[in-house]
TILUMZA-920423 format. One record per residue (C-alpha): x negated, y, z; residue in three letters. Coordinates in pm, whole numbers, plus 50000, padded with zeros to 5 digits. Example, Ala and Ser with C-alpha at 12.3 -4.5 7.8 and 13.67 -1.06 7.14 Angstrom:
2
487704955050780ALA
486334989450714SER
This chain:
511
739020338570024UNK
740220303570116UNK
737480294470387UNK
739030256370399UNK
738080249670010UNK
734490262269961UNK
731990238570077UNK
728800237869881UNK
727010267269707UNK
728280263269375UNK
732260268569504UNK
730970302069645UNK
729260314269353UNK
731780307369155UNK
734620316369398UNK
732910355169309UNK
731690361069679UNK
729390389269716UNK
726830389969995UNK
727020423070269UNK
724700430070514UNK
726340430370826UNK
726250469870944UNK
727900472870553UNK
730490448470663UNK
731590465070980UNK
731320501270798UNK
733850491270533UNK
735960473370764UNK
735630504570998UNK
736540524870681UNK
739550506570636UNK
741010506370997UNK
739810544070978UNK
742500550170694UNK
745430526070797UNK
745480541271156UNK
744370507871322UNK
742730511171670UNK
739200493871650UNK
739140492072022UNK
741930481272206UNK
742400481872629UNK
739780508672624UNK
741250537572831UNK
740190574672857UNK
737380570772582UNK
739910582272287UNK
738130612772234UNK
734530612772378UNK
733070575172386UNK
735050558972061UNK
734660582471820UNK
730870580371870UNK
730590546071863UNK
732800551471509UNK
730390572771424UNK
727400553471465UNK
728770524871285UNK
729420543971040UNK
726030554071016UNK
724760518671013UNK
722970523871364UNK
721770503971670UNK
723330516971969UNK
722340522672329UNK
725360531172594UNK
724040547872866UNK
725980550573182UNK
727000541773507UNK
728200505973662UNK
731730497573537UNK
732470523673241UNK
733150497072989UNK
729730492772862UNK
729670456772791UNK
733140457872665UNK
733040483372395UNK
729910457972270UNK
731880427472249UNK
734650443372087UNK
732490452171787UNK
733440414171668UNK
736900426471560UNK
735160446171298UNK
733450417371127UNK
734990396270860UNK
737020370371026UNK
735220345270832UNK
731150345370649UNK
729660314770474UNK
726240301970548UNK
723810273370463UNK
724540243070661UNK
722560231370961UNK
720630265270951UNK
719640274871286UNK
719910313671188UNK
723020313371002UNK
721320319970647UNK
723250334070386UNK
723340310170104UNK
723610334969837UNK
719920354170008UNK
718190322770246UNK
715450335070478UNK
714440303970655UNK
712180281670544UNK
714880252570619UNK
717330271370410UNK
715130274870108UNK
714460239670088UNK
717760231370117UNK
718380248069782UNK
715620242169640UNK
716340203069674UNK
720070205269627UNK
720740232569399UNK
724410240069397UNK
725670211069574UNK
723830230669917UNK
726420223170177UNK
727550257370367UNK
730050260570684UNK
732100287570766UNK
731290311671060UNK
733800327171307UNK
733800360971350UNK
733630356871734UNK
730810327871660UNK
728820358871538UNK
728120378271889UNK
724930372072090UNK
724250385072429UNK
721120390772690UNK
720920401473022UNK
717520419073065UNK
715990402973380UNK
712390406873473UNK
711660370973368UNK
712840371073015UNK
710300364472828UNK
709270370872405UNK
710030329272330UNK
713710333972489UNK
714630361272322UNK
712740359671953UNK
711260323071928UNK
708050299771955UNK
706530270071844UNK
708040239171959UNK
705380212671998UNK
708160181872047UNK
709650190171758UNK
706220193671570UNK
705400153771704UNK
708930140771607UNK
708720153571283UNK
704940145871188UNK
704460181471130UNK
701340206971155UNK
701390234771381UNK
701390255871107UNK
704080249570942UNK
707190270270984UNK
709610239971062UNK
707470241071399UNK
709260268071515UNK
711830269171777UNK
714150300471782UNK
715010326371993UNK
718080336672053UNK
717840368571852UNK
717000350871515UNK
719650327671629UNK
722080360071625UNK
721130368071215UNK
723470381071069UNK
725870391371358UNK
726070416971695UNK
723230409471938UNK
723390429272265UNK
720670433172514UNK
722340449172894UNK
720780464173115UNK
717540470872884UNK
715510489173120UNK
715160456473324UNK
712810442473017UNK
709270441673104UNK
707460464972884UNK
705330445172638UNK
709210427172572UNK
710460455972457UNK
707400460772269UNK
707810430572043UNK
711660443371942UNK
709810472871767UNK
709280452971394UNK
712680436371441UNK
714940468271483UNK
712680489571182UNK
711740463070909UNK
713940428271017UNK
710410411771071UNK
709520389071342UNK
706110375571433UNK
705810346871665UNK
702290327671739UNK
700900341771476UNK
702800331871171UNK
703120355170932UNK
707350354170872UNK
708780379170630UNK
712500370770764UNK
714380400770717UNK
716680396870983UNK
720420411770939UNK
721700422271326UNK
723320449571488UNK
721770456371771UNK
723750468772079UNK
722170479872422UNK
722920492772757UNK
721470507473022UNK
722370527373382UNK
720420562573421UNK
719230547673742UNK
717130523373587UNK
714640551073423UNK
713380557873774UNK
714430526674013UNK
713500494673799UNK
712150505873489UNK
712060526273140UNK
713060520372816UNK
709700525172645UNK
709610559772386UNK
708800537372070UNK
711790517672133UNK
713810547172252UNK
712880560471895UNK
714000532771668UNK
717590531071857UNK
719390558571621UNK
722500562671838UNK
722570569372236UNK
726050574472381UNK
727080586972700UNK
729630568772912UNK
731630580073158UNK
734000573173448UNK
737620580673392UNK
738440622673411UNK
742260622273540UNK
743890601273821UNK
746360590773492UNK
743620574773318UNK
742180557373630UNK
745900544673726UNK
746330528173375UNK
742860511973351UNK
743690497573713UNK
747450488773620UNK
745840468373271UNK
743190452073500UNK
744340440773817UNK
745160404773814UNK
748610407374032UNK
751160375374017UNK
754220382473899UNK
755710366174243UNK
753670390474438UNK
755320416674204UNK
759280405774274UNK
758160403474673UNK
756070438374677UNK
756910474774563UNK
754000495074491UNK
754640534474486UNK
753280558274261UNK
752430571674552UNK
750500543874674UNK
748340536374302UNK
747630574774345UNK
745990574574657UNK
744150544174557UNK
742660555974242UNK
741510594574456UNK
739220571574668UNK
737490566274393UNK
737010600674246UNK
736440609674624UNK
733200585474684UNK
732010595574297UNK
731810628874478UNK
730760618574833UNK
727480627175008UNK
727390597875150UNK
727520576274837UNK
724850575274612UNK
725380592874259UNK
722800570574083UNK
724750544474129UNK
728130544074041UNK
731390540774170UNK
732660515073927UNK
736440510773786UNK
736250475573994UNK
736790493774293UNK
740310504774250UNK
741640476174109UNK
740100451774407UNK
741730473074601UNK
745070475574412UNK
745100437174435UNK
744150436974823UNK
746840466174911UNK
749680443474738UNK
748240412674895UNK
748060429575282UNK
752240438775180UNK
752760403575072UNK
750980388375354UNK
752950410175603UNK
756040399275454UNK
755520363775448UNK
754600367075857UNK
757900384075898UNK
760270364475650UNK
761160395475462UNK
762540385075071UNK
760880422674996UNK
758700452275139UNK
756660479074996UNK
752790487475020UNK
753060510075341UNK
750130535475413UNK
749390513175705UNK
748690485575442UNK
745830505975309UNK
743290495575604UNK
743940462375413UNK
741640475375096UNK
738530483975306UNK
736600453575253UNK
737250460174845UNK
735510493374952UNK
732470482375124UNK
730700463074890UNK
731350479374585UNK
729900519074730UNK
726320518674737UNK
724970547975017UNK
722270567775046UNK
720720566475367UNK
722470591775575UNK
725510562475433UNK
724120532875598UNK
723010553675935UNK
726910560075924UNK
727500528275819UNK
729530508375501UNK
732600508775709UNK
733130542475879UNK
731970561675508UNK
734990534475326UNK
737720548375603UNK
736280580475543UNK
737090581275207UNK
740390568175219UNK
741120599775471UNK
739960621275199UNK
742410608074928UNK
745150610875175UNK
744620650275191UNK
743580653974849UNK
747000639274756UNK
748940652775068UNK
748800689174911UNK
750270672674583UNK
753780668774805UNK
753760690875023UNK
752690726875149UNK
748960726575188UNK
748090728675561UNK
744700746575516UNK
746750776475363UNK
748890780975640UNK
746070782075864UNK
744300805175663UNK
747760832175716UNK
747330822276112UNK
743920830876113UNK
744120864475916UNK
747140877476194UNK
750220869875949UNK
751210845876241UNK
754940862476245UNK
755270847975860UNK
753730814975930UNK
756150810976262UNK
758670812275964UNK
756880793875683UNK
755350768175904UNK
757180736475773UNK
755140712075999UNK
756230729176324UNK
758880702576442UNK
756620675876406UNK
753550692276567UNK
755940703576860UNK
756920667476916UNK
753200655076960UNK
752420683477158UNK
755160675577402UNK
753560645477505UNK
755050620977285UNK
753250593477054UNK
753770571576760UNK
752390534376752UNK
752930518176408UNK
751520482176416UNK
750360461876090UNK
752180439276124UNK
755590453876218UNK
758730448875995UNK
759880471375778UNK
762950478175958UNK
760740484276334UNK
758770508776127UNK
761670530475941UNK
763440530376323UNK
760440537276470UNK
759490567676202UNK
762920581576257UNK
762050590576641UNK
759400614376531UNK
761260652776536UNK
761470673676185UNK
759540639876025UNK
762720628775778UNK
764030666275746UNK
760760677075658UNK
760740650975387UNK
764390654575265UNK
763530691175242UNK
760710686874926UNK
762290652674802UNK
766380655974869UNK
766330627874560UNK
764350597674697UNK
765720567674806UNK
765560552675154UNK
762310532575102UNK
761160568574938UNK
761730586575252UNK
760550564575500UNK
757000559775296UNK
756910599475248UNK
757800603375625UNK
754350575775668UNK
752430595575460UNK
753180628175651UNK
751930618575953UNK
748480604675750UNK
748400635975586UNK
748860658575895UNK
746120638376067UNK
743780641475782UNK
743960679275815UNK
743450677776222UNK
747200689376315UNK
747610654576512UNK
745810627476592UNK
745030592576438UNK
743120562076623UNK
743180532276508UNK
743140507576764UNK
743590470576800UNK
745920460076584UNK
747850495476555UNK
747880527476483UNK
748270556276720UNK
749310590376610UNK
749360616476901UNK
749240654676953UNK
745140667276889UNK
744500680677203UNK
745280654877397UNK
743710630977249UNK
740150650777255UNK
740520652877628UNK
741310618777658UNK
739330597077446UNK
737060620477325UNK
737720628876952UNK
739790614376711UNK
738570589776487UNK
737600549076351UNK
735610524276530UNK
734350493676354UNK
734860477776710UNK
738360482676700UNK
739490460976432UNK
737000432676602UNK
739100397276649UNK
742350416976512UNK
744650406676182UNK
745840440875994UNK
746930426475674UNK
């Protein structure tokens, strides 16, 4: 239907348009996609066979919704992309405030402007993305914001009576007829709030001041809301609850490949920064486990979250420490070196809320913490799982693990007395040379990956030493502006204990 051509009532009518309520609209067009193959949501990653095809469900079913889950699982998204499902284009009654149907008008407004005009009732076309109302529940929101109340300005400028209907200002609910109208974080609403959505999501009614309104109002309603909110802030009251016919669960991503995708659509990285900076697979790997680590951490409260926003902050700040680096040392090209990863601890921080054995170990330590973790989560991906072959040493096969022992060379070289300084802000070149010194380090890695490259090796050799460190074979300070890898032993009898200080990074540039 030619939207451009039909401008009064009597061009619709006779154009043969047929009025649908809205949850009929997006069913058939769900239908349709449903049959042709056509994704409904696009950009929505690791939800292909849990969180979509509920939603599809639902709206199938003609039902309000109510995601439930965590900080950052795509809550808010999935609700906005409900718009693709409406018809790109609906007609309505001109100058209605509540998008009126002209073929079915509801508000007083609209009615007269029928009843005065007949056929020759102007109408406008509405956008499909004109057709999407959103909320955030806050404490303050109160029953005039969100479903309307008498306007006493408008009453005096138009010489009306308080009781008649054209007194009445709006919320932005009725304002959302005949559309998607989302409420977020719906716990948040104060209780007798939520109350007064009861009529409007069973019978369409609204009441407001007192006037009686019969307005049937057409909406899909969409809300959200974190677990954490039932007990921290607030409930969603069990009336309410009751009249939202579809709850779906969200969830955070379930394999490091979905979590590396969702950060590779998301992160906001210049190409520029792209032709100056190679990022490993490695690297995105170990970025994306520091997630799944802190979802799992006793430090870090569950409740909460760990949101998607954390890996790709830190994606962004791990290519921006390489590019940095680079630009300090006039180098045309580098890669994201494990060293650069102290570089995506302030994307950490803020986005990991702790429980209070957390804060007593404080935002920092629990972030560097977690990034140890990854690296030996990941470490036993490449190579030979350490904790095994101390588990043959410590059950007397230590005649087979003399033999097996693939780590022996490099241990041996600490233990002698020796130790490895890698500074941020070294070249590339200082680093590989300096990497090279360590004994067994490169043949250990040409050993397991006789196919990588010379940038390959020299970031696997890196990653070694992390690796080794994070399963207490050497040591690893990080001090100054540096980092210092030496044998265990020595370093407990030295500086007491291995480990990260806050302090140390105090006045210094790692980036």
């Amino acid at each position: 239907m030619n939207h451009n051509t039909i401008t009064t009532l009597g061009e619709l009518k006779a154009s043969g348009y047929k009025s649908r309520s809205v949850r009929e609209e997006i069913r058939e067009n769900l239908l349709q996609n449903l049959a042709e193959g056509t994704q409904s949501f696009e950009g929505i990653i690791g939800y292909e066979d849990s969180v979509i095809p509920d939603t599809e469900r639902a709206l199938l079913s003609r039902h309000n919704i109510l995601f439930l889950g965590l900080r950052g699982q795509a809550k808010t998204r999935m609700a906005r992309q409900m718009t693709n499902l409406l018809d790109e284009y609906i007609p309505a009654i001109a100058g209605s405030e509540i998008n009126d149907d002209p073929l079915n008008p509801i508000s007083k407004y609209a009615r007269d402007q029928v009843a005065q005009h007949g056929d020759e009732t102007p109408i406008h076309w509405i956008h499909r993305s004109d057709r999407y109302g959103e909320k955030l529940a806050t404490p303050d929101v109160s029953v005039a914001d969100l479903i309307g109340d008498i306007d006493p300005i408008k009453a005096a400028n138009l010489r009306l009576n308080f009781a008649d209907e054209l007194v009445i200002h709006y919320g932005i609910i009725p304002r959302s007829n005949r559309g998607i109208f989302v409420i977020n974080e719906l716990p948040d609403l104060q209780a007798r709030i939520q109350v007064s959505l009861f009529n409007i999501l069973e019978e369409g009614d609204i009441q407001i001041r007192g006037f009686k309104l019969r307005m049937p109002l057409d909406i899909l309603f969409v809300f959200t809301a974190n677990p954490e909110d039932y007990t921290n802030r607030g409930s969603i009251v069990t009336p309410l609850k009751d009249r939202i016919q579809s709850q779906i669960l969200t969830h955070y991503p379930r394999s490091i490949e979905h979590s590396l995708a969702i950060t590779e659509q998301e992160a906001d990285v210049k190409e520029d920064q792209l032709e100056r900076v190679f990022i490993s697979d490695l690297i995105k790997k170990l970025i994306e486990q520091v997630a799944f680590e802190a979802r799992n951490n006793e430090y870090v409260d569950k409740k909460s979250g760990v949101s998607a926003r954390l890996t790709i902050s830190a994606f962004e700040n791990a290519v921006s420490s390489a590019e940095r680096r680079a630009i300090l040392n006039k180098e045309k090209k580098t890669q994201v070196w494990m060293s650069d990863l102290a570089g995506i601890i302030p994307s950490l921080t803020g986005k990991i809320e702790l429980v209070y054995e957390g804060e007593q170990e404080g935002p920092f330590q629990v972030s560097m913490n977690l990034v140890d973790k990854a690296i030996r989560t990941q470490f036993a991906q490449y190579f030979p799982n350490p904790e095994t072959l101390k588990k043959r040493k410590s059950t007397g096969k230590a005649s087979l693990q003399e033999e097996e022992n693939p780590y022996k060379a490099i241990t041996r070289w600490f233990d002698a007395g020796n130790q490895l300084d890698i500074y941020f802000n070294t070249t590339d070149k200082d680093k590989q040379l300096k990497l090279y010194t360590v004994d067994g380090l490169h043949a250990l890695v040409k050993k397991y990956f006789p196919k990588a490259n010379e940038r390959e090796t020299t970031l696997l050799m890196e990653f070694v030493l992390h690796g080794l460190s994070s399963y207490s074979l050497i040591s690893k300070k990080l001090i100054g502006n540096k980092i210092e890898f030496k044998d265990l032993i020595g370093s407990m009898v030295n500086l007491g204990g291995s480990g990260y200080r806050e302090e140390d990074f105090d006045g210094e540039d790692f980036s």
